[in-house]
C-alpha positions as a Markdown table, in Angstrom:
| # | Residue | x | y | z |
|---|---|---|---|---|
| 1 | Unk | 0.8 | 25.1 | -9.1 |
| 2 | Unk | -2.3 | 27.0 | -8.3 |
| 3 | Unk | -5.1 | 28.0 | -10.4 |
| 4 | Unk | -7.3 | 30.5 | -9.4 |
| 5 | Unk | -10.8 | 30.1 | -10.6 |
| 6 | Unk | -14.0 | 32.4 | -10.6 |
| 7 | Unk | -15.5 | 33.5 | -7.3 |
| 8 | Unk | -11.7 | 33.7 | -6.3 |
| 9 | Unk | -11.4 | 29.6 | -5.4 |
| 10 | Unk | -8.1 | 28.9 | -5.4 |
| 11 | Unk | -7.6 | 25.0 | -6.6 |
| 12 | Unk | -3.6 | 23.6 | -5.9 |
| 13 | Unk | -2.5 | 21.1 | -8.4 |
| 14 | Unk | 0.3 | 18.7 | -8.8 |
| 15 | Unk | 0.7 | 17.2 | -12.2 |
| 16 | Unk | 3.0 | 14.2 | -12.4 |
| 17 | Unk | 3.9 | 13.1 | -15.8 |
| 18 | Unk | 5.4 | 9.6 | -15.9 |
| 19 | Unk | 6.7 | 7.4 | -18.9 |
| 20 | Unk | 3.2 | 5.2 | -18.8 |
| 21 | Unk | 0.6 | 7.5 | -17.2 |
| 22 | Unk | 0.2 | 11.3 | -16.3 |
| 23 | Unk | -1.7 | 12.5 | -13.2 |
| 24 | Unk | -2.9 | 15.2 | -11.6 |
| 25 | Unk | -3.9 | 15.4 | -7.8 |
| 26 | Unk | -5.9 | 18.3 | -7.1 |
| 27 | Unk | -7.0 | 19.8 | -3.8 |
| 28 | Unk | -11.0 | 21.0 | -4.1 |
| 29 | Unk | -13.8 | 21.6 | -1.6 |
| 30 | Unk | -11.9 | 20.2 | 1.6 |
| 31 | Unk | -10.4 | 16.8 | -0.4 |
| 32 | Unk | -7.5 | 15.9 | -2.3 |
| 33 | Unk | -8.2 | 13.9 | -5.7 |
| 34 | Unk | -5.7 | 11.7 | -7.4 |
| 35 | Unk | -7.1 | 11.8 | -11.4 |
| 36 | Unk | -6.0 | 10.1 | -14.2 |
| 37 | Unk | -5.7 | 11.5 | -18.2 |
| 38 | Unk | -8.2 | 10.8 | -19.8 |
| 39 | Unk | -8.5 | 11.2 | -23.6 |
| 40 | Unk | -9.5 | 14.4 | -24.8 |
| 41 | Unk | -10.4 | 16.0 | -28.3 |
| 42 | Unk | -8.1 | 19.4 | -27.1 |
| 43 | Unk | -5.8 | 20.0 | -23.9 |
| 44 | Unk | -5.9 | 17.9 | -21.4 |
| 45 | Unk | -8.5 | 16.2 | -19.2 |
| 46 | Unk | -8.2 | 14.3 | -16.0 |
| 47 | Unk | -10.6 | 11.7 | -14.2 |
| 48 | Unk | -11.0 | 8.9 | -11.9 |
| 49 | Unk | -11.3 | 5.8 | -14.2 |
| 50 | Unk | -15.1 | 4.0 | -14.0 |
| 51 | Unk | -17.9 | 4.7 | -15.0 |
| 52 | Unk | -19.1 | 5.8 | -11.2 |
| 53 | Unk | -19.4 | 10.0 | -10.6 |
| 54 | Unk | -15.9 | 11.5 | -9.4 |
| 55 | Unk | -14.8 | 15.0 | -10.4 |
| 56 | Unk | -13.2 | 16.0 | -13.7 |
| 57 | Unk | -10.2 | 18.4 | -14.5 |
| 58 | Unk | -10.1 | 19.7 | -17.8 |
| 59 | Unk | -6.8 | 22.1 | -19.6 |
| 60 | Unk | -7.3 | 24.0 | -22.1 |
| 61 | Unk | -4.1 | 26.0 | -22.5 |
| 62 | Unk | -3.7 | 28.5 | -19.6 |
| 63 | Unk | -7.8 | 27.5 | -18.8 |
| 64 | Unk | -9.0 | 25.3 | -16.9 |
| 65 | Unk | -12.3 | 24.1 | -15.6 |
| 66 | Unk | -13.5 | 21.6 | -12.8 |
| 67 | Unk | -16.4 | 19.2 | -13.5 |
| 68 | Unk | -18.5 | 16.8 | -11.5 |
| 69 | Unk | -19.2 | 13.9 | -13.6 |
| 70 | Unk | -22.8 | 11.9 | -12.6 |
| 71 | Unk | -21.7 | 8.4 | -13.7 |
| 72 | Unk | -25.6 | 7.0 | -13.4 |
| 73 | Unk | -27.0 | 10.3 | -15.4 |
| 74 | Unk | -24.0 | 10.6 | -18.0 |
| 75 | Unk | -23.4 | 14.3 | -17.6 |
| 76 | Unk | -21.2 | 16.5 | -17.0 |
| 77 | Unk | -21.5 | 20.0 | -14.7 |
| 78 | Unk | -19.6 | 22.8 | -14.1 |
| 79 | Unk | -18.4 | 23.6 | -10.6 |
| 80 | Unk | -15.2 | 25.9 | -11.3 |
| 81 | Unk | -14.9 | 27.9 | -14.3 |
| 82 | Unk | -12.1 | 30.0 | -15.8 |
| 83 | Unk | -9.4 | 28.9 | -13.7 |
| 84 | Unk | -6.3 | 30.4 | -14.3 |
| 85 | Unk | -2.5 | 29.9 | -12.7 |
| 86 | Unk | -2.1 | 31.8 | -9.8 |
C-alpha cells in the first residue's frame, strides 16, 4: 500500500505478517527499509532492532508517521506526518 503523507510524499509500504514476526519494508527518501515491530503503547510501530539511529514507522489507525530515531541522543524526530493510504 501507499500512504501519502504531508507535503504530498508518497511513502509505499509492504507489511508482511508472519506467525513469529511482522514487518514492514518501506520505501523513503531514495531507500528501501526492512523494519521490525516493535512494541508500542497504541497501533503499531516498526524499527530496525539496536540501539544505533535508523528510521521509525509508527500506525496509528488510518495515521501514520515516519521518525528518525538518534540512537546516541535517544530521541525521536518527525520527518513525515499525517500519512494517510493513498
Amino acid at each position: 500500500m501507499t500512504y501519502i503523507c504531508d507535503r504530498d510524499v508518497a511513502v509505499p509500504v509492504v507489511y508482511v505478517n508472519a506467525p513469529d514476526t511482522s514487518l514492514a519494508v518501506i520505501y523513503v527518501e531514495g531507500g528501501q527499509y526492512l523494519l521490525y515491530s516493535e512494541p508500542a503503547a497504541s497501533g503499531a510501530r516498526y524499527g530496525w532492532p539496536s540501539d544505533g539511529s535508523s528510521y521509525v514507522w509508527w500506525t496509528k489507525g488510518d495515521d501514520a508517521t515516519l521518525y528518525w530515531k538518534d540512537g546516541s541522543a535517544g530521541s525521536e524526530t518527525v520527518i513525515l506526518s499525517g500519512c494517510k493510504p493513498g
